[in-house]
N, C-alpha and C positions, 0 to 999 in steps of 0.2 A: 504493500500500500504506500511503504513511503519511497521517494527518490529525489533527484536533484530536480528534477525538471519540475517538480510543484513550487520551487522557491521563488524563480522570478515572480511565477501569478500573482502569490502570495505579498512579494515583495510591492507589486502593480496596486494590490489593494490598496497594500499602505500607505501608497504616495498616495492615494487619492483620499482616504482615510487622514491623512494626517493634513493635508491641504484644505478639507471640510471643514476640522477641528480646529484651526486656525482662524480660520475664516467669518465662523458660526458660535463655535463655542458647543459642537454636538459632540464630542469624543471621538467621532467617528463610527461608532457602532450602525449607524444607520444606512452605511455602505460595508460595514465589515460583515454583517451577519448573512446578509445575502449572498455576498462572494462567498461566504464561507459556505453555505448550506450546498451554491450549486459544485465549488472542490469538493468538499466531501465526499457528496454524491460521487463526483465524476471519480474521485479516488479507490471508490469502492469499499469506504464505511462501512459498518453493520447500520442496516437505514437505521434502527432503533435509539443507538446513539450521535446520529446525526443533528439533530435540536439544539439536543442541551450543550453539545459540544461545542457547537456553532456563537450559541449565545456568550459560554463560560468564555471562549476563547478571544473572541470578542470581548468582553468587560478586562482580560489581563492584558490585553495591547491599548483597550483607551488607559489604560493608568499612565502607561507610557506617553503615549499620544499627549493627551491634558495634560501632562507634566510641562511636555515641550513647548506645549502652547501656551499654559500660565504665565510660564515664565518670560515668554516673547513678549506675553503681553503685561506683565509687572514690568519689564527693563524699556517699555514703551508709554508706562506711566498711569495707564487706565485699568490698574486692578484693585477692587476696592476688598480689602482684608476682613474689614469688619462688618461687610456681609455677608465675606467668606466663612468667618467663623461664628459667624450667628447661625447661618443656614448648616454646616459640616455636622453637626452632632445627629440631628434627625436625618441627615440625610447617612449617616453611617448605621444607623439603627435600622432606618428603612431597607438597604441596598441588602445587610446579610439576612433579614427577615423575607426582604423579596424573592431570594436567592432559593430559600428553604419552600417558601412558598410555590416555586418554578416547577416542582417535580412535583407536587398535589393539587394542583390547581386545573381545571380546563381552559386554555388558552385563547377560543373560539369568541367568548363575550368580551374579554379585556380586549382584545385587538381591536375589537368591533367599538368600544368606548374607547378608546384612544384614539382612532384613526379621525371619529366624528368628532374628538376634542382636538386635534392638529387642526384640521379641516377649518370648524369653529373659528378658532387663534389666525389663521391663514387668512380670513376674509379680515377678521377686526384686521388684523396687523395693515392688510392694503388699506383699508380705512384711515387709518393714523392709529389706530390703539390708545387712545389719550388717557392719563389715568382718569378716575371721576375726578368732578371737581371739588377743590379742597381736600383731595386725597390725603392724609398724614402717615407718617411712614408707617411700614406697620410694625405692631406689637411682638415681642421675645417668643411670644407663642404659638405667633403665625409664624414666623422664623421654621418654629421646631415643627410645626405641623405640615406646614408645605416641604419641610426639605425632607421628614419622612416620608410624604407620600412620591416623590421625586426620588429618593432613595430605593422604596419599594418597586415603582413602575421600571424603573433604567435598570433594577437586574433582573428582573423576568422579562427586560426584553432585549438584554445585552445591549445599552445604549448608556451613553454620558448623562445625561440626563439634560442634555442643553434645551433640550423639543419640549420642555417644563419648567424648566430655571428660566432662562429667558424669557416667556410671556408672563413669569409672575412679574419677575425684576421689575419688567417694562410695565404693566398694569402699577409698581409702587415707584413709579413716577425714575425710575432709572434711567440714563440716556442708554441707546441701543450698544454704543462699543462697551462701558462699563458691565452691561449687561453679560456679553458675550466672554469679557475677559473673567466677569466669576462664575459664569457656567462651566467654563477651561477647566479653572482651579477647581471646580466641586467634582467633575468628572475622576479627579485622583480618588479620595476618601469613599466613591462610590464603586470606582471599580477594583479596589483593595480588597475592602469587603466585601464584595460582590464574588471577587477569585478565589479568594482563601474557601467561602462558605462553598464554592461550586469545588472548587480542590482537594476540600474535606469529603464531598457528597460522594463525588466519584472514584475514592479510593477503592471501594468494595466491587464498585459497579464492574457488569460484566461487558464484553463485547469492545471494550476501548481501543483503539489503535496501539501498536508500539509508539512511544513519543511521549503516552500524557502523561500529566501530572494531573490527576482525576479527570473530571470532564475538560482542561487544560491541554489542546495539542501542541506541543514545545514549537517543531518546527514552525508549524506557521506561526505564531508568537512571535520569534526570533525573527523571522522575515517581515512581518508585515512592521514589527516595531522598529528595526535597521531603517527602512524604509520612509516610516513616518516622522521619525525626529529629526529627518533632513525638511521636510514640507510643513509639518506642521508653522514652524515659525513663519515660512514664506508666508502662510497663512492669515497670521496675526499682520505681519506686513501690511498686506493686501486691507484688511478688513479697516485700518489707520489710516490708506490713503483712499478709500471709494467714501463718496459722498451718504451722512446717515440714513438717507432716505433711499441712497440704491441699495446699502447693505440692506435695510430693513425690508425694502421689495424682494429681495434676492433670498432672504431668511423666511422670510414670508412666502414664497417659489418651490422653497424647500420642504418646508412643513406640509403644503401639499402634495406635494410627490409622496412623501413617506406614508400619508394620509390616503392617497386613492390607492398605494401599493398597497396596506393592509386592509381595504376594504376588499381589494378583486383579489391581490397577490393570493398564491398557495407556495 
């Protein structure tokens, strides 16, 4: 199953994976889980572990990915810390609870609520997304409550969690780069615990490729993260010089692709 010739693909994801995550503030998961499900496949996986594999292996290359790209974007000036660690505790609770939740849950109605909540976000966002008016920031507890459920959704669906951080950000009166640049940064805490919990699960698990580390397949890990922490920052680049209003049409572009892919995708 394994050989040299899956590295470049792999490696292919990740520039585009890490160039997203730059860009967006997604992790990248929302091009890695796809690419990964149809390697898998074409490698000739046992299908049964193909899913979870895809997802796990996904959240332990956004760690890397969002690393590359917080950083781009703290050394560019627009990262705000003390959102970051207002939101980071629920969102660590949420991500290994998601994780555990991923293998007992039916997958069919969440995707089907998330896709119509991107969709949702996608029209406001073209709209302008304004917060209401007299908006005040919000309270310690919406902090903790939204970054667990941000937490929860981005590891059962191998994602950074930026297709969630970002529309709150932006709804509490946040500019769009500020947004993007702590979406980056929360994508680490969420895909830590997010791998450890999928790496623990799948120690037992039967049917795994040589390679994993539970539901973790190394190789593509390795390639697809060599890969991203060269793009990622061009990323963050890119997202500093396009004017707020194309980044946010272009974030907004994006949410719906990922939005009609889980309504029709299989």
């Amino acid at each position: 199953m394994g050989s040299l010739w899956q590295l470049p693909l792999y490696g292919a994801a990740g520039a585009l994976a890490g160039l997203v995550a730059g860009l967006f503030g997604l992790g990248g998961g929302v091009v890695l889980v796809p690419a990964l499900l149809f390697l898998y496949a074409w490698q000739g996986f046992p299908p049964e572990s193909i899913p979870v594999a895809a997802v796990a292996t996904s959240l332990a290359t956004v760690a890397v990915t969002a690393a590359a790209s917080a950083w781009a974007h703290h050394k560019l000036g627009s990262l705000d810390w003390q959102a970051v660690w207002r939101l980071a505790p629920g969102v660590v609770l949420g991500s290994g609870g998601g994780a555990w939740l991923a293998e007992r849950l039916p997958g069919g109605w969440l995707k089907t609520l998330f896709a119509t909540y991107l969709l949702a976000v996608a029209a406001q966002m073209v709209r302008g997304f304004p917060p209401p008016a007299g908006q005040a920031p919000p309270r310690l507890w919406v902090y903790g409550g939204a970054g667990s459920l941000i937490g929860a959704l981005s590891a059962m669906l191998g994602i950074g969690g930026g297709t969630l951080t970002v529309p709150f950000l932006l709804w509490s009166g946040f500019p769009i780069r500020r947004a993007v640049a702590v979406a980056s940064a929360l994508g680490v805490p969420i895909a830590l615990a997010g791998t450890l919990s999928y790496a623990l699960l799948g120690l037992n698990a039967p049917s795994l490729p040589p390679g994993s580390l539970g539901y973790v397949y190394l190789p593509a890990f390795s390639a697809i993260s060599a890969a991203s922490l060269v793009t990622a920052p061009m990323g963050a680049r890119l997202a500093h010089r396009l004017p707020s209003e194309v980044l946010k049409r272009l974030f907004a572009l994006s949410l719906a692709l990922i939005g009609l892919k889980l309504w029709y995708g299989h």
